[in-house]
C-alpha positions in Angstrom: 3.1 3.0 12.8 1.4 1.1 9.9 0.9 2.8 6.9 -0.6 2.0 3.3 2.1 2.0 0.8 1.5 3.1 -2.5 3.5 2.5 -5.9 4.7 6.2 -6.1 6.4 5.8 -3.0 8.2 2.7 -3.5 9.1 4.3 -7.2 10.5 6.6 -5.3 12.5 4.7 -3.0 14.3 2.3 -5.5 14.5 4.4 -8.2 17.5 7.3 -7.1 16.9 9.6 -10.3 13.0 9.5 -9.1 11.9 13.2 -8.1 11.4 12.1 -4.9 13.7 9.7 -4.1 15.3 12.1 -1.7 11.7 12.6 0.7 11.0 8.6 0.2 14.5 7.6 1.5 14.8 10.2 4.7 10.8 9.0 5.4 12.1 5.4 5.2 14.9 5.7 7.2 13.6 7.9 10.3 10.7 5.8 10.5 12.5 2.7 10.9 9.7 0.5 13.1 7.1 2.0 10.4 5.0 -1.1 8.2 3.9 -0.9 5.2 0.5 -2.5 3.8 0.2 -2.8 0.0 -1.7 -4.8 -2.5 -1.0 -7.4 -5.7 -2.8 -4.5 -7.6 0.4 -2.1 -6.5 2.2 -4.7 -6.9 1.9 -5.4 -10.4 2.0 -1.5 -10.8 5.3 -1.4 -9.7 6.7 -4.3 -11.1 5.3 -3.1 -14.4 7.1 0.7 -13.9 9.9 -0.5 -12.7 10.8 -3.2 -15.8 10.0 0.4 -18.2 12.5 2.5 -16.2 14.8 0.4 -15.1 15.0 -3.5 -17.0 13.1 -6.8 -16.3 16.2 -7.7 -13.7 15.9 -4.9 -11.1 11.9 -4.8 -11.5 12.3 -8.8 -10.3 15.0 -8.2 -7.9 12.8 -5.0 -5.8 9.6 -7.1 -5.8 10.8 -10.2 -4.6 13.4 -8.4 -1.6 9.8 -6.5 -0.8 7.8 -9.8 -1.0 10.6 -11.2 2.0 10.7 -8.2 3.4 9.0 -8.3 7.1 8.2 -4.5 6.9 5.1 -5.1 3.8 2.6 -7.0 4.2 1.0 -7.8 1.0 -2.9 -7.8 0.9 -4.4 -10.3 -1.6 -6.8 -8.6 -3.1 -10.0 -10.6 -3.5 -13.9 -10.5 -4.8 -15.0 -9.0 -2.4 -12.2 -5.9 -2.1 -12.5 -5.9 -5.9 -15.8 -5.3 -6.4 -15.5 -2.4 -3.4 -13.2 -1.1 -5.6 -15.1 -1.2 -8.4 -18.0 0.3 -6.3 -15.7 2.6 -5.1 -14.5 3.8 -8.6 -18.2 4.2 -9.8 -18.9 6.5 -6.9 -15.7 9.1 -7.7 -16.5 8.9 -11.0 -15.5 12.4 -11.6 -11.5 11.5 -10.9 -9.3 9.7 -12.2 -8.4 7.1 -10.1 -7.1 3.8 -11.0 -8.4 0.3 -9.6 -5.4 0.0 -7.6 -6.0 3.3 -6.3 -9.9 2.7 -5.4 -8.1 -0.9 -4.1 -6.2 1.0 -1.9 -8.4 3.1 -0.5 -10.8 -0.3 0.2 -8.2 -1.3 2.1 -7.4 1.8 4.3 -10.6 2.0 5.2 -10.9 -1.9 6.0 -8.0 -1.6 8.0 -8.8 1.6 9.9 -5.8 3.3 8.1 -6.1 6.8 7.5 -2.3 7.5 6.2 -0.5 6.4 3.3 2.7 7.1 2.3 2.8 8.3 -1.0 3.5 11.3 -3.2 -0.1 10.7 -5.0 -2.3 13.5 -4.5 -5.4 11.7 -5.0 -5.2 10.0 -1.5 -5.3 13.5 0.0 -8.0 14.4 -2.9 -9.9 11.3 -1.5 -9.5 12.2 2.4 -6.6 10.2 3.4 -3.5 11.6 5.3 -0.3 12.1 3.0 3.2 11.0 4.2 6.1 12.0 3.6 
């Protein structure tokens, strides 16, 4: 199973006083063959959330075990996926999604993904299948 990760779900994962740290962790560990696809725009998301909640140290730590992990692959996000995004945005102008967001979505569909796993209501909002 491949899935697109998103930053609430890996939030959720590392961070045990998270609201949903319980859901993330049993998702993670019954689906053990799943593989996650994320971007440098998540990426940055989470690395920035991560130093606020929980110190520079464990925000370095989680992205770099995730960056050798062979479960994520990490999608460079370039011009052309960032002005999709940036398309993308324009058109859902009437919510409020952020660029990593419409990134995500460019990337779904350019992978054929239709799931995530996340606990971010605007992928369902948007069309895309929620996991947990």
């Amino acid at each position: 199973m491949k899935l697109l990760v998103d930053t609430s779900a890996l939030l959720a994962l590392v961070l045990k006083n998270d609201q949903h740290h319980a859901a993330a962790a049993a998702f993670a560990r019954a689906n053990p063959s799943a593989r996650f696809t994320w971007t440098d725009l998540c990426l940055a998301e989470l690395a920035t959330r991560l130093r606020a909640r929980a110190g520079a140290a464990q925000a370095v730590a989680v992205v770099n075990d995730l960056l050798a992990s062979r479960r994520y692959q990490l999608v460079l996000i370039d011009m052309e996926l960032l002005r999709g995004a940036l398309a993308r945005m324009a058109r859902l102008a009437d919510q409020r999604l952020s660029l990593a967001d419409c990134a995500s979505f460019e990337i779904m569909e350019r992978l054929d993904l239709d799931t995530a796993f996340t606990f971010d209501g605007d992928f369902r909002a948007c069309g895309y299948e929620m996991l947990p």
